[in-house]
N, C-alpha and C positions, 0 to 999 in steps of 0.2 A: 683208113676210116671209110665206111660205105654212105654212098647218101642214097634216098630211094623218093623220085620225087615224082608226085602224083597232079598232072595238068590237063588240062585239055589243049594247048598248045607247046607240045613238046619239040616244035621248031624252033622256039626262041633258045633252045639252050644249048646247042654244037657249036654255035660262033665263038661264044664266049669260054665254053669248057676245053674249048679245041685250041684256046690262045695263050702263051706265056705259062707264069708260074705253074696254072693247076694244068697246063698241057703237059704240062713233065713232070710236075707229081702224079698225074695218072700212069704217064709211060712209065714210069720209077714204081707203081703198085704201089702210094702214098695214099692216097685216095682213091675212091672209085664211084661215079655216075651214074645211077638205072635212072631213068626218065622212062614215066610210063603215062600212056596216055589214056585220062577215065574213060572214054570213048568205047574201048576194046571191051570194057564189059559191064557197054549199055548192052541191053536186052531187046529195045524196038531196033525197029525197020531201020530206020532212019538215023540208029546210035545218038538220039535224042536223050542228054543228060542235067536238061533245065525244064525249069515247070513255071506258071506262074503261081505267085504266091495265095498262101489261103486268106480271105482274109482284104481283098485288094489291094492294089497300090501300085505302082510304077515299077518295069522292070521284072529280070528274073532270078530265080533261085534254084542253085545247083540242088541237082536230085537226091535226095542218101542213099540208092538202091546201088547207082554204079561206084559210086564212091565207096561203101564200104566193101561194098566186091571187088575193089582192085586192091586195095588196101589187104583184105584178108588173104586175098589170092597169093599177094604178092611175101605180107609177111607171117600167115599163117594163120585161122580163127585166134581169137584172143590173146595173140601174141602181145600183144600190148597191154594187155592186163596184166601179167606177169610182173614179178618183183626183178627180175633183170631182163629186162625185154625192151625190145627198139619204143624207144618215146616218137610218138605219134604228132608232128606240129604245124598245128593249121597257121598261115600264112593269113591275118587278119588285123583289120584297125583297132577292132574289141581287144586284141595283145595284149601282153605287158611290151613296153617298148624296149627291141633289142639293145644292149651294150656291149663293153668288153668284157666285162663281169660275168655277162650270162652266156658270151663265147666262149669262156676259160672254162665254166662247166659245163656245157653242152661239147664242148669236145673230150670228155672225160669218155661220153660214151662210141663205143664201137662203129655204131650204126645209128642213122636217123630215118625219118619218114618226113618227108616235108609237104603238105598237100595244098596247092593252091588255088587261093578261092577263086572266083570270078563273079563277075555280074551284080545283083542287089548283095548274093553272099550265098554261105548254104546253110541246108535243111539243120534245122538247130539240133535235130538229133545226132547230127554226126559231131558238134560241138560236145554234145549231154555226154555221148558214148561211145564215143570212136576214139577223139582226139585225146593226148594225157597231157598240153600244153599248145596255148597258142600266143604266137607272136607277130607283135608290129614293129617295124622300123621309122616310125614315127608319125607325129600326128599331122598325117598329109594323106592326101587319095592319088590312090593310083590305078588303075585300069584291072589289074590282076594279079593275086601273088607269085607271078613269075621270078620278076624283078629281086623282090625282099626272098624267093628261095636263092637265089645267086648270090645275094647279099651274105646270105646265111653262109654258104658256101666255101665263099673266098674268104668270109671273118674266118671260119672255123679251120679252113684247112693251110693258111698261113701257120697256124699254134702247130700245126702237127711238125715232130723234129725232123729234118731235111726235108721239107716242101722250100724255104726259104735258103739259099746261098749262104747268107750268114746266120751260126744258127743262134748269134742273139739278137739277130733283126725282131725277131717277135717282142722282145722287154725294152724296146727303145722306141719301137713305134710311142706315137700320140695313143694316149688315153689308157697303155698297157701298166705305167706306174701312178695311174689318177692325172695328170699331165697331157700337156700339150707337147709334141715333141720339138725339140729346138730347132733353130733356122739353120740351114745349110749353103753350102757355098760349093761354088768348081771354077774350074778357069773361064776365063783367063783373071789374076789377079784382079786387077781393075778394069772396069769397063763404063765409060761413061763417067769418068771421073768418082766412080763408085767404086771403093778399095772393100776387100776383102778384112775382118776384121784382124788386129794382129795377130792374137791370142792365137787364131787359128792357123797363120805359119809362122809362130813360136818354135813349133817341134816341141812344147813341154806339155808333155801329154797328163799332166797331174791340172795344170790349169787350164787346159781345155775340156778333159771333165768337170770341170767346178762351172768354166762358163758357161757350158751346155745344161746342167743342172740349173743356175742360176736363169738362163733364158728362158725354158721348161715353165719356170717359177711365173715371168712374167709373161707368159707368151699370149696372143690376144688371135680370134679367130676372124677372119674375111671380114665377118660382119661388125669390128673392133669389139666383140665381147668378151670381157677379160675369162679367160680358162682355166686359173685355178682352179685347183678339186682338192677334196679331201685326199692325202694318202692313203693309198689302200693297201699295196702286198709288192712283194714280187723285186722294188729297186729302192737302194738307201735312195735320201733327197734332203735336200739342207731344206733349212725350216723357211718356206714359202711365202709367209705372213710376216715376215720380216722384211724379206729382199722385194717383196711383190706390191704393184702399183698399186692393191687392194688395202694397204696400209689403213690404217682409221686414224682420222684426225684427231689431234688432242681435242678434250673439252675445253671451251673457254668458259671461264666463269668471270660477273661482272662483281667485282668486291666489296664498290659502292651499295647497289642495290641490296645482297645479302646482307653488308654493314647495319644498311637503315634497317633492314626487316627486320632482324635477330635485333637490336636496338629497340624497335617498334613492342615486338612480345613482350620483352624485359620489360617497357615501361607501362604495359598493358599490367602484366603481372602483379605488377606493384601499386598501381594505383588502385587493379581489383582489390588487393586484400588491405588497400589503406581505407578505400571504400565501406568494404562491408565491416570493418571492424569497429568505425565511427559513426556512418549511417545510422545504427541501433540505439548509440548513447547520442547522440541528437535527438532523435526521434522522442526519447524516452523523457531527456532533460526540456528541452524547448515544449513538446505538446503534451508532457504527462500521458503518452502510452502505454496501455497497460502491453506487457510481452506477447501476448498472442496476438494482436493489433500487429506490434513490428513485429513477428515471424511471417505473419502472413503479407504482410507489404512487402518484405524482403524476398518470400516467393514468387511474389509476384515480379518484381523487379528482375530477377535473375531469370525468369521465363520472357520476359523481356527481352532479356540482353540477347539472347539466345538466337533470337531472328537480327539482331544488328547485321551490318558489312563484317564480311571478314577483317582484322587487322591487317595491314598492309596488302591490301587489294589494291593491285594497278604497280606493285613494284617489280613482281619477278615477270 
């Protein structure tokens, strides 16, 4: 997979691309690194590629003139408009925020362009019409998309087959089955009066998948926030909601209370319709009513009632 990443400090990236795994997926031709730096085709004196903004306000904004001229230079006019052409991704807060969801398809493709912002941000035209995706690694500040293109880098190029030693290290990682990955262990057995658990030198390697599945289940991160996630793809998982600390408590109901209330309407009920049934032949027999007299009393009564308390208000 190639990356092609567009900075203005292209020294932050040999340390890190020169060490460990992705140093020998590139020696191995797994991956491959262009770091280019916008500078090279600024146009002034000075390789001056920030302006202040229009508009005022604090700080500066990258330019679009060298920006999309390294850009084009490097992956061709309009290569990125194309229907299979290197996806163009600005490194930004405004993002959708990276996951591992959006590593598994972003390494579908061959090639990327990774362009990192700096400073207030840049010229919104290169957002309008350069870029075909932009991404954040989450909702924090940080000095410049350097960082979050490395991010990008070593999420995507782990997926790639033989970057990793083992090649199902990538489906066992945290977050690759919706999960947190399980807790590990090495020697020495005990330490500190802290043993290793048994399961784990059982030697019965059918319940040590179940354990490590079931921990997945309940596993909690740094901050104790419990890490359940939906299942998504990729590894069976015993059903999470079951074995997992996120359980939901039964409802308790109070039996008493409904008793009275349900009790309460019943005798409501009843004394309405013994109410209005008698109401009208009192009326009629005691004061000689004529009927339209009690229909209209009775109107009025039950527009009455109608503003009372609720029945059993103050039980549930």
């Amino acid at each position: 997979m190639e990356f092609d990443v567009f900075t203005l400090l292209p020294e932050v990236f040999p340390t890190y691309l020169e060490s460990s795994i992705l140093q020998r997926a590139s020696q191995r031709g797994l991956i491959e690194v262009r770091v280019h730096n916008i500078r090279d085709w600024a146009t002034n004196r000075h390789h001056v590629t920030d302006d202040e903004p229009y508009g005022g306000g604090g700080g500066m904004v990258m330019k679009a003139e060298p920006v999309f001229a390294a850009v084009e230079s490097v992956l061709g006019p309009l290569a990125h408009q194309k229907d299979d052409g290197c996806p163009v991704i600005l490194l930004t807060p405004q993002g959708r925020v990276f996951n591992q969801i959006m590593a598994m398809e972003l390494v579908q493709h061959p090639r990327l362009a990774l362009i990192c912002g700096r400073y207030e941000g840049v010229d919104e035209r290169i957002r309008e019409h350069l870029v075909t995706d932009q991404i954040s690694v989450g909702d924090y500040v940080l000095t410049g998309g350097e960082l979050p293109a490395l991010i990008l880098i070593d999420a995507l190029s782990r997926l790639i087959p033989g970057v990793l030693g083992d090649p199902d290290g990538p489906y066992d990682d945290s977050h690759a089955s919706g999960l947190i990955e399980y807790p590990h262990y090495t020697r020495p057995p005990e330490f500190r009066g802290w043993a290793v658990p048994d399961v784990l030198v059982s030697g019965n390697h059918a319940r040590i998948a179940r354990w490590r599945r079931e921990q997945s289940c309940g596993a909690r991160s740094n901050s104790g926030r419990i890490c359940w996630k939906k299942q998504t793809w990729m590894m069976p998982t015993v059903n999470c909601w079951k074995r997992s600390s996120m359980r939901r408590r039964p409802m308790k109901f109070n039996y008493g209370k409904i008793f009275l209330l349900g009790f309460g309407f019943f005798g409501v009920s009843v004394i309405w319709g013994v109410y209005n049934a008698f109401v009208p032949v009192f009326l009629a027999q005691k004061f000689n009513l004529e009927p339209a007299f009690i229909g209209f009393f009775m109107t009025l009564d039950n527009i009455a009632a109608s503003f009372h308390p609720a029945a059993g208000r103050g039980l549930v």
